[in-house]
Steps between C-alpha positions, in 0.01 A plus 500: 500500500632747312844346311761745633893461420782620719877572441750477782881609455752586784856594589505750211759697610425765220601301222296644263583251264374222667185647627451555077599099497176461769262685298557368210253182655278760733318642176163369600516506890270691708743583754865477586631385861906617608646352749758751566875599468462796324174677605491742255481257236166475550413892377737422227297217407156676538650825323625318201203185456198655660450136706374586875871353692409377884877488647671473837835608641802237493805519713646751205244771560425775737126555365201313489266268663689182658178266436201533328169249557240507179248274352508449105250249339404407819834401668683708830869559384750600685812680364825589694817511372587219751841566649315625855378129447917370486355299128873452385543245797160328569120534354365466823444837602351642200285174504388605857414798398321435271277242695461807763354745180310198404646560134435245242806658315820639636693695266836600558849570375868536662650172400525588135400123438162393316319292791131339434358306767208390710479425819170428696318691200695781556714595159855656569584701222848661404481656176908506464712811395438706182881612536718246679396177517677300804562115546513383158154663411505714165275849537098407503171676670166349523150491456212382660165448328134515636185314333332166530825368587841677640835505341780620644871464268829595508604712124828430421678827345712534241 
């Protein structure tokens, strides 16, 4: 398998500043994942660092896809923004439908909060907020890496 490396940052909200923050650590990656809240950050961030950007629409946006299924390094990942899933109040939905997409990766956004978990080999993933971190979390993004092995972090920003 061909090693492959992914970026994922959310809840933008045209900060410019700390989509720069974000990049900073996506140098290298093949491809760049948004999980909304500020849909046209992703042609800002395809304009200005030539990365392909795969982004849905969050509550904050008017444009855009609401969920997107696609397969990198041989896993099905599903990104939504997650409100339509109520993920400020319970996991459960967005864990549902995930199981429904059969997605070995849900990535999603909303909460502002960092979140890393698995559950039935399913991995929920919640980048966290380039611009306004919520409940105690500073700003971060993510990445996930494909090769012999997967690796999936949370990037601290600064």
């Amino acid at each position: 398998m061909k090693h492959m490396k992914i970026g994922i940052l959310g809840d933008t909200h045209g900060n410019q500043a700390g989509i720069a923050a974000a990049m900073k650590h996506f140098t290298d990656v093949d491809y760049i994942l948004h999980t909304g809240d500020h849909h046209d950050d992703i042609g800002y961030i395809l304009q200005s660092y030539g990365i392909k950007v795969l982004g849905v629409r969050g509550n904050c946006d008017w444009t855009g896809a609401t969920e997107v299924i696609k397969s990198f390094g041989g896993k099905r990942i599903l990104l939504c923004h997650g409100h339509q899933y109520n993920v400020k109040y319970s996991l459960n939905g967005i864990y549902y439908k995930g199981q429904e997409e059969e997605a070995d990766i849900v990535v999603f956004g909303h909460t502002h909060v960092p979140l890393y978990i698995v559950e039935n080999d399913m991995i929920l993933f919640n980048p966290g907020s380039t611009s306004f971190p919520r409940g105690g979390s500073k700003r971060s993004c993510g990445i996930i890496e494909f090769g012999k092995t997967m690796l999936v972090k949370h990037i601290t920003l600064e």
